[in-house]
N, C-alpha and C positions, 0 to 999 in steps of 0.2 A: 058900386065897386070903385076904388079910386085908382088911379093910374098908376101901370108898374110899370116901373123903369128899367130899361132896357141899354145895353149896352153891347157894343162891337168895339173891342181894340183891336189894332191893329197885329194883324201875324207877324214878327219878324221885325230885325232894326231897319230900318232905310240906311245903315250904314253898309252892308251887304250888297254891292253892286260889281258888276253885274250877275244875277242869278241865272245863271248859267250849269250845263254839266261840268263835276272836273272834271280835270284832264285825264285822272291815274285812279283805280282805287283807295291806292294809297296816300295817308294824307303826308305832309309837308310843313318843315320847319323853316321859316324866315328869320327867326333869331334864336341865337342860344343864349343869350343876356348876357350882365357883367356878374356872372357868381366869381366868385373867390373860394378856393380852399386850400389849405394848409398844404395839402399832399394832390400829386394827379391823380384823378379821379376820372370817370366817364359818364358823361350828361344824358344818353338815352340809352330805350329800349326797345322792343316790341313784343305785343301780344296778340291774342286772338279772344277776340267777344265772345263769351258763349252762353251769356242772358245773366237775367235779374232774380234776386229773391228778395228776402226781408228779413232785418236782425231786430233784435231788440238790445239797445244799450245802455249804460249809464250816463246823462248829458254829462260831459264835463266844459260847458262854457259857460264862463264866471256868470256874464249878467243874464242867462237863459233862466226864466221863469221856472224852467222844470232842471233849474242845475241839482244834480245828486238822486234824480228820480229817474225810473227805467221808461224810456222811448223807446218807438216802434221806426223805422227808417227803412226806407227802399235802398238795396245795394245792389252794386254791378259785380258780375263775376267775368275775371279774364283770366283765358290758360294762357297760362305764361312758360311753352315749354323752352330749355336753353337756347341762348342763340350762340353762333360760333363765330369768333372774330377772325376773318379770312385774308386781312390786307389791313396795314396800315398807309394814307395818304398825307404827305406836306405838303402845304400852303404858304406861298409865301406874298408880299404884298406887293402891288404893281400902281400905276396910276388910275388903271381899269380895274379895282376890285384885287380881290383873292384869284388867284391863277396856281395850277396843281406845279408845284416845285419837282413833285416824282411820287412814285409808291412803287410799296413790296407787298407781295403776299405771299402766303404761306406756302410752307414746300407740297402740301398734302392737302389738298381740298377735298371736301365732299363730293361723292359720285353725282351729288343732287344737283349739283350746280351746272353741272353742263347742263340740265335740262334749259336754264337762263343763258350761258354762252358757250363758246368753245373752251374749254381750259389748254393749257400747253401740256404735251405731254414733257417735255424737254425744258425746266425752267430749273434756275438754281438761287435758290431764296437767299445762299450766304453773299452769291457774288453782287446782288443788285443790294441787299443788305447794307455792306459797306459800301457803296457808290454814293446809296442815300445818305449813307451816315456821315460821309465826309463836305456832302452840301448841307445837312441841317442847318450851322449857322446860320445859313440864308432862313431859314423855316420860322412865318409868325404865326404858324396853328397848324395843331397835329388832327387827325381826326382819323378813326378807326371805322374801316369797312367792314359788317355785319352780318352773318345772314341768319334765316329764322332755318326749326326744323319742322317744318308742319306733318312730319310723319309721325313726332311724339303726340298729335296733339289729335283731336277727334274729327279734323277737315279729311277730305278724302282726295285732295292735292297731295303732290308731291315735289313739287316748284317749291323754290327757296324766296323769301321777298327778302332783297340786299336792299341796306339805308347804311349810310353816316352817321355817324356819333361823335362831337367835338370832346376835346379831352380837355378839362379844364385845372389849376392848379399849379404851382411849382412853377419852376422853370422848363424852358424849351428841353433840355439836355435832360431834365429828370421825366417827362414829358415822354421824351424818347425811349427811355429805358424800362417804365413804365408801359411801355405800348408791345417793347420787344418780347419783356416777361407775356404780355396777353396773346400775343399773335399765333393762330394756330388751336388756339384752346377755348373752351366751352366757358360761357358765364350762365350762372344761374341769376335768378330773381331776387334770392336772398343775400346775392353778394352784392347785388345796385341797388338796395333799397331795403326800409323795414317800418315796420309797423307805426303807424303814427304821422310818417312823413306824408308830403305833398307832393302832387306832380300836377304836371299837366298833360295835358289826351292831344290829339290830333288823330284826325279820322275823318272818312267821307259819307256824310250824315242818307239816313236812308232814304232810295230815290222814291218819287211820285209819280214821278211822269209828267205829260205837259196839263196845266189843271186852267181853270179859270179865276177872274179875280175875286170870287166869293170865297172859293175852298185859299185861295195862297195868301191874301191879306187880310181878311175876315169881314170884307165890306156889307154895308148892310141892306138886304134884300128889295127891291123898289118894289111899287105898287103891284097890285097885279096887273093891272088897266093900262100898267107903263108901255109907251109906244117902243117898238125894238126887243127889247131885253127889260130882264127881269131881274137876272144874276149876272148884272155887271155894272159901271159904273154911268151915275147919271149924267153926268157933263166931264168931258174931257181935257176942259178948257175953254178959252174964249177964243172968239174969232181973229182977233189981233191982239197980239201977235197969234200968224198961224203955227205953233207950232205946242206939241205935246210936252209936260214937260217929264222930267224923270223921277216926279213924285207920283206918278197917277200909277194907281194899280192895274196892273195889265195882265192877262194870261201868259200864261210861259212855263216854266221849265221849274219844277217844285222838288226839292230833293236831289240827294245827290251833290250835295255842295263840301266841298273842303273848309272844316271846322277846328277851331281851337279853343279848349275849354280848360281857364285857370284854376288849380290849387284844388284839387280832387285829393280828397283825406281816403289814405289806405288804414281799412280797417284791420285788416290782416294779411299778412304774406305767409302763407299756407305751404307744406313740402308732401301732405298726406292728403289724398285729393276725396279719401274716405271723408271729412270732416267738412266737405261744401256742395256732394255729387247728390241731387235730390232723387227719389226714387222714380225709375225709369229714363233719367237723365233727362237732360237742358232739351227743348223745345228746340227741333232743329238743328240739334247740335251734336247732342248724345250726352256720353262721359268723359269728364276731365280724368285725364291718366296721367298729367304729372304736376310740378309745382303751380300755383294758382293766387290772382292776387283779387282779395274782395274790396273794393271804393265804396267809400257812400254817397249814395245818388246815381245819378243817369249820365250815360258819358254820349256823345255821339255816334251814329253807325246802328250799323244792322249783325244779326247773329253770322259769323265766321269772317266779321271783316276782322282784317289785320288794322290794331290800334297802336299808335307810336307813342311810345311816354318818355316824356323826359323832367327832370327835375326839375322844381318850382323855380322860376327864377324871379319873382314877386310872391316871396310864402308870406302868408298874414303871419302879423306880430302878435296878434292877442287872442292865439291859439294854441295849446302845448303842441310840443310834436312826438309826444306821448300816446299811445295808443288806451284809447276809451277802453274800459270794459266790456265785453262781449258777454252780454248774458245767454244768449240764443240767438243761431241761425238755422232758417227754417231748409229742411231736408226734405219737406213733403214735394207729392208729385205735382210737377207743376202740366199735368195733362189737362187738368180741367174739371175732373172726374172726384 
């Protein structure tokens, strides 16, 4: 018999350091890019993960071997129920960064939100309204205060998760006026997004707990006969210099990391949740009860995390932003059975 060749690549970038717990369930935006649009617009969202199924579609990329033939593709499903825009915040620029210029929010918040803070019972939206309005000029970015309704949706919370949305577009003053029409009012899924487009995910990928370096980097198993260990690595280093460096796979803390995954193709932006709820519903999760967005592929996270999306801001060029054909999505149970 002649010798099979075996391979171990490595788990994971080395650019990920350090692999640590996050801090929040929630993941986290570092930049919103330089998009440009015509009109103000609003850069994010949020959803909730409620598992995987499988479509089959028509490839539509030009130089794909199977372009105009039916493929089979793993897709993600997230209920995406409205979220309500409750405050809008200015920013204005300092020598330290962005620094909050003021904010307003709405005269009427949700009962749900005290469960996160105090609300005022005594607050008057028109007066702080124009206080703001007469500092705008100073204002180099608008950004609208969010929250989710996890009551429309099949988690069994009732806590609101509040994020940022930067408003991009236009000028500062239309910027403004633009934020005043939203404040206070519900956005659905079909009004930030549609079929065909690109986003990208943020999310805090599923934990593991603390693992060793066989199961988190994929090292390869030593002798049996090896002195010490078995499943872990054979030299750490040399003697001089004494020190380890930060390329050696080491035990530690696997999962649970704040991720961010570019340009995830929305297969469908869904308003009837009859048309994606498989029988006996999602694994963990239940049934989707209201609008719902299917991606193709795998996003980061686990069932009922809250996933943050915001608009592509590097969309690939040599991809319609047309939505593929949909020949089938599968609605079987996904028990097992």
């Amino acid at each position: 018999m002649g010798h099979r060749k075996q391979s171990a690549p490595r788990h994971g970038s080395l650019a990920y350091h350090p692999r640590k717990r996050a801090a929040s369930f929630t993941g986290r935006w570092r930049s919103w890019g330089n998009i440009s649009y015509n009109s103000p617009t609003i850069l994010g969202f949020a959803a909730y993960k409620a598992g995987m199924t499988h479509v089959v579609l028509i490839d539509d990329k030009q130089n794909s071997p199977f372009y105009g033939h039916e493929v089979i593709r793993a897709a993600t499903v997230l209920d995406t129920p409205p979220i309500i825009i409750c405050a809008i915040r200015a920013y204005k620029s300092t020598t330290n960064g962005l620094k909050v210029l003021g904010e307003v929010w709405a005269g009427e918040l949700s009962e749900d939100l005290r469960r996160r803070f105090p609300t005022p019972k005594e607050y008057s939206m028109d007066k702080v309204l124009l206080e703001l309005e007469a500092r705008i000029k100073d204002a180099i970015e608008l950004r609208l205060i969010l929250h989710t309704q996890p009551r429309l949706s099949s988690l069994s919370k009732k806590k609101p998760d509040i994020f940022e949305s930067k408003i991009v577009g236009g000028t500062i003053p239309e910027q403004w006026k633009y934020a005043k029409e939203l404040l206070g009012n519900e956005m659905k899924i079909n009004d930030f997004i549609k079929d065909g487009s690109f986003i990208d995910v943020s999310a805090v990928t599923k934990g593991k707990g603390f693992q060793g370096p066989m199961k988190k980097f994929g090292i390869k198993k030593l002798p049996r006969k090896s002195r010490k260990t078995v499943r872990g690595v054979g030299s750490i280093g040399p003697w001089k210099p004494p020190h380890t460096t930060w390329m050696i796979a080491r035990s530690g803390q696997m999962g649970f990391h704040q991720r961010v995954e570019y340009n995830k193709r929305i297969l469908k932006v869904g308003i009837d949740p009859k048309e994606i709820n498989p029988a006996g519903g999602f694994l963990n999760y239940g049934l989707i009860s209201s609008d719902f967005l299917l991606i193709q592929g795998s996003i980061p996270g686990t069932r009922k995390r809250m996933i943050r999306i915001r608009k592509a801001i590097r969309p690939p060029k040599t991809i319609s932003e047309t939505a593929p054909d949909l020949v089938y999505v599968s609605t079987t149970s996904k028990q097992g059975k």
